[in-house]
Each structure stands twice: as C-alpha cells, then as structure tokens.
N, C-alpha and C positions, 0 to 999 in steps of 0.2 A: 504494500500500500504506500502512495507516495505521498507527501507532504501536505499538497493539498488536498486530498482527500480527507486526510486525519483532521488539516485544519475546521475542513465542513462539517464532522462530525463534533466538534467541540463546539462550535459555532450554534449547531444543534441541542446539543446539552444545555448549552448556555439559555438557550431558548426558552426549551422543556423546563429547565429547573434541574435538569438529574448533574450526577456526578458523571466525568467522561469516561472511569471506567464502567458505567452502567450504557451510557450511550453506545460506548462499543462493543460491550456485549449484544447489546442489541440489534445492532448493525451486524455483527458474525451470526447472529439466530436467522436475521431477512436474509443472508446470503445463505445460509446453511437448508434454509424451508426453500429455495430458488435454485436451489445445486449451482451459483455461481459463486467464485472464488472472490475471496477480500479484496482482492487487489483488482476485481472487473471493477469497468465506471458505471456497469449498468445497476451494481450496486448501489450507487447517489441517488440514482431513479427512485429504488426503493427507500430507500433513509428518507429523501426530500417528502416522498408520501406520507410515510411515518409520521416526520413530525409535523407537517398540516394536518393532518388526522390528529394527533395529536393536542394542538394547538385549538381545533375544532371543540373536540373534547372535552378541555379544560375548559373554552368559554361557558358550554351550555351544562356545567357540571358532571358532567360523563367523568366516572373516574373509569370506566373498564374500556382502555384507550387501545385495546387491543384492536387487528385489522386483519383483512384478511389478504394479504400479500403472499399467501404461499400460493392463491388462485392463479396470479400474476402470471403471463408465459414467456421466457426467453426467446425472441425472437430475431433470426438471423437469414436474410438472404434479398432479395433487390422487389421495387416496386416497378410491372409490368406498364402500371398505369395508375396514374395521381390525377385524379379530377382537380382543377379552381373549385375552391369553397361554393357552393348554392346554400342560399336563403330557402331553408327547405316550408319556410310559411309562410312567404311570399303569396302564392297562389291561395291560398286560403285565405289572406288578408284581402287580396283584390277579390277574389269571388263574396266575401261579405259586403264588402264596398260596394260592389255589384250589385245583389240584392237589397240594400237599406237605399240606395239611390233609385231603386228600380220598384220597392214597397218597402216603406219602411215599417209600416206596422205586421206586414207577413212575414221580414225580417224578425221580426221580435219574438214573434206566435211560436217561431220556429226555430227558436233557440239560437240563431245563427250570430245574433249582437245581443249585445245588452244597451240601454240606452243610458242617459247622462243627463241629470239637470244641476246648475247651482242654485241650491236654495239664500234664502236670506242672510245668514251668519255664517255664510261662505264656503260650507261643507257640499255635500255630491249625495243628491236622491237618484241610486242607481237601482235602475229596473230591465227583469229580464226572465223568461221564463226557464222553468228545468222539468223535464217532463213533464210538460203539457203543462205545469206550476205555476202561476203568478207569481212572483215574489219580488221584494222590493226592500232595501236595507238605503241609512246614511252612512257615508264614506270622508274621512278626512281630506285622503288624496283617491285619485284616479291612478288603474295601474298602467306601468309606462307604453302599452299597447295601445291605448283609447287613442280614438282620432276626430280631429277639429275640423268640419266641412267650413265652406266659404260662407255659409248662412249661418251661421254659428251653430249648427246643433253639433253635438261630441257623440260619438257610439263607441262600443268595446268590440271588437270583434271577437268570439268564442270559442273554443273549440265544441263543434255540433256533432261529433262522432261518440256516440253513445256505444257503442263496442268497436274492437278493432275488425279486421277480416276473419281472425285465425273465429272472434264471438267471444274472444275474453273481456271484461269489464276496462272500458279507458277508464282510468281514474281523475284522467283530465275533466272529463265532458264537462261543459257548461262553466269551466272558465275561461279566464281571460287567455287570447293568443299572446304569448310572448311579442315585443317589437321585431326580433327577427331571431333565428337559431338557422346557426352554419353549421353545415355537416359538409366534411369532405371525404367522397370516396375514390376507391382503387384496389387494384389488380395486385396481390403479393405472390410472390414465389421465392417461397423457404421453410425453413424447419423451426418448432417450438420444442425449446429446450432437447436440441441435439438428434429429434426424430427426424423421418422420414420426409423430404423435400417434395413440398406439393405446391397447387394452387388454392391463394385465399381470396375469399372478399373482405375487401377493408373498409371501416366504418371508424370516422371520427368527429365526434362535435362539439360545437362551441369552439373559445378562442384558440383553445390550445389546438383543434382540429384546421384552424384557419392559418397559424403558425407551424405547424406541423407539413410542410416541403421541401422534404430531401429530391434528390436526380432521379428520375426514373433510370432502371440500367446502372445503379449505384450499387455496391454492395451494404449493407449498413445490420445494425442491432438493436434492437428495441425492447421493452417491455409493454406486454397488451394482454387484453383479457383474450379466450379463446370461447368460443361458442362450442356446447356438447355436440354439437353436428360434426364438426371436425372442418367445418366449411369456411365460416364467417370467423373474422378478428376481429376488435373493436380496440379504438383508442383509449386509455382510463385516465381520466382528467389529465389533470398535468403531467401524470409519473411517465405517458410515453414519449411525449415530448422531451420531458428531464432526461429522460437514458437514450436518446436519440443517437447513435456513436455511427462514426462511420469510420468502417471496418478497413479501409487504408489509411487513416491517421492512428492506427493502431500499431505499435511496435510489434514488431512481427515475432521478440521473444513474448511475449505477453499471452499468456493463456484462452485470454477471448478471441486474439489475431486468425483470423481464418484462410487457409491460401486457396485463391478460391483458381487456378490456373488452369483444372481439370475442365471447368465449367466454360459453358459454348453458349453466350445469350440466344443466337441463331436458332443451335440444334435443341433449347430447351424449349422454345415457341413452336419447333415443329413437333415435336415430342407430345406436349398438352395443352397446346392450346390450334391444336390443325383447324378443327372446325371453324375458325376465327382467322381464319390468314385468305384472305381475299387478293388476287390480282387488282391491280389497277384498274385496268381495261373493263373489270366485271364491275366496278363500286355502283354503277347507276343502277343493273338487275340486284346487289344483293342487299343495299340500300332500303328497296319496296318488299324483298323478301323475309326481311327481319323486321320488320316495322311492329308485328303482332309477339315477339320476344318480352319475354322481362326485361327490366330495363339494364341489369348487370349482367346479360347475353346479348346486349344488342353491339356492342364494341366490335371492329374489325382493326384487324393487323395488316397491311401492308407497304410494299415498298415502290421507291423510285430512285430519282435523280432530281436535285435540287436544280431548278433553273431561273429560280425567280425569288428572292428575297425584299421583304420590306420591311425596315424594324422600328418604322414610325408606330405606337402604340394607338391602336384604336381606344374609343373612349371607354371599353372595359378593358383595356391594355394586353389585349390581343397583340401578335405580331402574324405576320404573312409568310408564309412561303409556298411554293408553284410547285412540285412536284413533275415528273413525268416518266413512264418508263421507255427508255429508250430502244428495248427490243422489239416493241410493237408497232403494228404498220398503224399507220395516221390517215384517215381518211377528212382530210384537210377543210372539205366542205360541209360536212357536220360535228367535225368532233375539234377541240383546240389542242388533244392532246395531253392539258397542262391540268392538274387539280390541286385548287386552293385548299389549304390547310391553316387552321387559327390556329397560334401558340401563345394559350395561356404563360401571363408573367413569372411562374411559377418556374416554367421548366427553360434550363438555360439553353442558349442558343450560341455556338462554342466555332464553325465550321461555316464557308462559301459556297458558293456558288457551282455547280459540280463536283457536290459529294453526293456519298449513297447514304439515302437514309433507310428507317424501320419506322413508321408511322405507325401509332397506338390511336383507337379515338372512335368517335360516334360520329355516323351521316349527318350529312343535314341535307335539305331542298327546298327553297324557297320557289314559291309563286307569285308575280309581281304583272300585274294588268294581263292575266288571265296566260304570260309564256310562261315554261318552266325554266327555271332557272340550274345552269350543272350542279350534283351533287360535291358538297365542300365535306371538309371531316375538323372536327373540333377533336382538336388533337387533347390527350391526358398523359401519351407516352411517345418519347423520340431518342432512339440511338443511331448515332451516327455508327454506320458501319466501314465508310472509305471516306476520308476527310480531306478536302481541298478548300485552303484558303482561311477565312475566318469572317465572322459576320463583321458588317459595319455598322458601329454604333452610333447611334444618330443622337448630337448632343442638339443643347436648348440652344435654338437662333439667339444672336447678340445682336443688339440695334445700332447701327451707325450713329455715330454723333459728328456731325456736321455743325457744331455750332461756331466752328471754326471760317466758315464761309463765310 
C-alpha cells in the first residue's frame, strides 16, 4: 500500500471518529469480503463508500453503520459502447405538459399532474388525485419539478405508473417527477471478480453516471453491482466512479495490472456480438429491420474509412465524421456512398482523415417535407483500427481589433 492510500484512510478515520488502526482494519475486512488485495486502488472505491455510509449513518442516528460491500463486483475488461447521458424523464415531463395544456382538468382526474395555488400567507394549496382520490394538503415549498406556464398557473408533473410492466407495485406512483434523472448506458465486455469474460448491459445514474466516461476500446476496472441474471451491471452511487482505474496507468508489477496482449478487440466483436456487425452498404435494410428490437439490441457494429471530418460541436456537442467503405461499388446517382456518424463529447477523437475505423451506435432517419433523409448512426463506441493523421481541433474564433485604423 503506498503513501497515499494510507494517507486517505487516516483522512477517513479522522472523519468517522475511529482510531487508524480501526480504520484499517476495516479497510483489510472490505478488501478481504472483495478478494482484492490492500495495495488494489479499487480498494478507495470501497473505503470512500464506507465512510459516506458511514457519515450517512451517524447523521440520522444509525449506529449499525455496517454495509453491504461484499455484494460489490470487481470488474475488469473494456466498454463496447458508452451512450451520452439521457434525461430519462424528459418524455414524461413533456407528455404531462402535453396533457395539462391540452385538458387541464382531465390532467388532474388522471393523476398525471398535481396542481399549485399560492394561498394568502404565502404557502402552496396542492391538489391532485391518487387512485381515483381527491386529495388536497398545504405545502411550505413546491418540489423542485413543479413548473410555471406563461399565464401563471404552476402544475407538478407525477409519476402516473401505478405498477411497472414486470405488475410489481411502483412505489413512486403519484409523486412528484424529479427535474430531470441521467442514466447512462453501455455495452461491457469482461469479467466480475476474475470469472468468465462475457457481455454486459451497463446501467448508471444520476451525476456520478453523467461523470462516469472512460474510452470505449479502453481497458479499465471498476466496482459495480451485478444483477442475479448474470446479464445487467449497474453503476452504485459514487463507489464506481471512485474505483474507476484504468488498467495501463497501472504498474505492470502491481497485482490488479492485467496484460491484456492475448486479446483481439476485432476477433472479440466477431466472436459475441456477430448478430450486430452490419456492412455498411446494408445500414438502410437493417436500420427498418431492427426498428421493433428492444432498445439494448437495436445497436449495430460497423466499419469504414474516415473521409470527412468536422469537429465544430453541434449545439448538443456532437462532432461529424463521413465514413465510407471503400470496397464497395458506388452507384453515384442514388447513393453518396458516405455515412454520417454523430460523436458524442464523451468519446475522444484521436486520428485523420483516412483511417479505419469500428463504429458502435444506433440508426437514425429522418423525414423532412415528406423525402427520406440517408440513415446516420449516433455513435456510443469508436476504435480506430488503422490510424492516419490526427483530428483538427477547432479552437474559439479571436476578433480582430482594428482600433488601430
């Protein structure tokens, strides 16, 4: 264990209250329940959980400050595909909107808003119903979801989902929508705690899921919970982001160091993920063919040749690049040959104009005065597989001063 580590565990102590040799007994119990060694960093992941649980604890009187950290999974191996953060209540928020502008009082009937008045001594008569219920409370404040239309009325938007699909009880129903909740997903391929290298789906939300953007095609280690399917990972608050390592800044004597030389990004994509590697040439038939997929099978894999870069940021700070494969015949008068691809800010853009790439990402199609518009791919993963040159980074225009004329 090196110097700084030791210092964060005393850091830690200090926090809690204990002594440091109780701190690091503790700290050898989290890595001992995680079968990771003292000297791993993914071990801070866990301490830093620790003592926020900790910390948590002590406020609301909890003495039994114990956690459940041995659930934790070690996780080690590269993300296939890392979506941009989505507002995943977004659409829920505009479809109430929807409705309280379109009836407001069948909005209400129907659980979908709550409404908003200020009374006299400046508090909030909020009303709204819950199973078919009338009911009606004062309120200090409004929760930070309520929203203020141009005529002045304020409405809550709700959650109106009285059970989920699986028909389990939401415990939500009939409150208020958060102002917005980021979830970011992705494509993992590796192994939890030293097993078997598979494919996962990755789920992470709120801020640390919005800060949570390692490389795709990166090798890295984390800690995350695992779903009993064997299928789905999930991010857990801050601790996977905390132990976030990437496995080449890792000293190569170091026990967590991985040599990962045996491994082919190429050969592991055709290996388990076939059904997902699409030609280029095919993106328009398989584009309409997946359309009825779940939404974490609708993703295709393919490649090209970079022929068109733009790294001017669109106003969701997308960047551009053309794609094309250049073994296929062109037929000039319907097809341009080139497909646009959006790269999200997230994933870095390293390589020019005539390299090979591997595009990760979901179709899109736009319709605009009734033509169809070619299918683009909103990229989530991109390795460069043959590298020529290097993007040009487009800095901020400077104004001439001419006050010299």
């Amino acid at each position: 264990m090196d110097e700084n580590m030791k210092k964060e565990i005393e850091n830690g102590a200090s926090v809690l209250e204990i002594t440091q040799e109780d701190a690091m007994a503790k700290y050898e119990d989290l890595c001992q329940q995680n079968g990771i060694e003292t000297s791993d960093r993914l071990g801070l992941g866990l301490w830093r959980n620790f003592v926020a649980n900790a910390k948590r604890s002590k406020k609301g009187g909890d003495d039994t400050s114990s956690s459940s950290d041995s659930y934790y999974k070690k996780a080690f191996g590269f993300f296939i595909s890392l979506e941009a953060p989505r507002d995943t209540l977004s659409w829920s928020r505009n479809k109430a909107k929807e409705e309280y502008l379109r009836d407001a009082d069948a909005a209400l009937e129907n659980g979908i808003v709550a409404v908003a008045n200020e009374n006299a001594i400046g508090k909030w008569s909020v009303s709204r119903y819950f199973n078919g219920e009338y009911q009606e409370r004062v309120v200090s404040n409004l929760p930070e979801g309520a929203e203020t239309l141009e005529d002045g009325r304020i409405y809550i938007p709700l959650d109106s989902n009285a059970t989920w699909m699986s028909g389990a009880k939401n415990n939500n129903y009939g409150k208020p929508l958060a102002k917005e909740l980021f979830r970011r997903s992705g494509i993992f391929y590796g192994s939890m705690n030293g097993g078997e290298m598979q494919v996962y789906n990755f789920s992470y939300k709120n801020q640390a899921g919005v800060d949570f953007a390692p490389n795709t095609f990166e090798w890295v280690h984390f800690l995350c919970v695992a779903n009993d399917n064997g299928k789905d990972l999930y991010g857990a608050k801050e601790l996977t982001l905390d132990s976030l390592t990437l496995n080449s800044e890792i000293d190569p004597e170091n026990d967590m160091f991985r040599n990962t030389d045996e491994y082919d990004f190429t050969t592991i994509l055709q290996q388990n993920l076939d059904s997902h590697l699409v030609p280029l040439v095919d993106l328009d038939r398989e584009h309409i063919q997946r359309q009825g997929l779940p939404n974490n099978e609708k993703f295709i894999i393919t490649d090209g040749t970079v022929c068109n870069m733009n790294m001017t940021p669109t106003k969701n700070g997308n960047r551009i690049i053309n794609i094309t494969d250049l073994n296929a015949e062109l037929d000039y008068e319907n097809d341009s040959g080139m497909v646009t691809c959006w790269i999200p800010s997230h994933i870095g853009l390293d390589f020019g104009i005539g390299s090979s790439v591997i595009v990760v990402g979901r179709t899109s199609q736009r319709t605009i005065d009734g033509d169809v518009e070619p299918v683009t791919i909103n990229a989530s993963g991109l390795l460069c597989t043959e590298k020529h040159g290097s993007s040009v980074e487009i800095s901020q225009p400077v104004e001439e001063d001419f006050d010299w004329f």
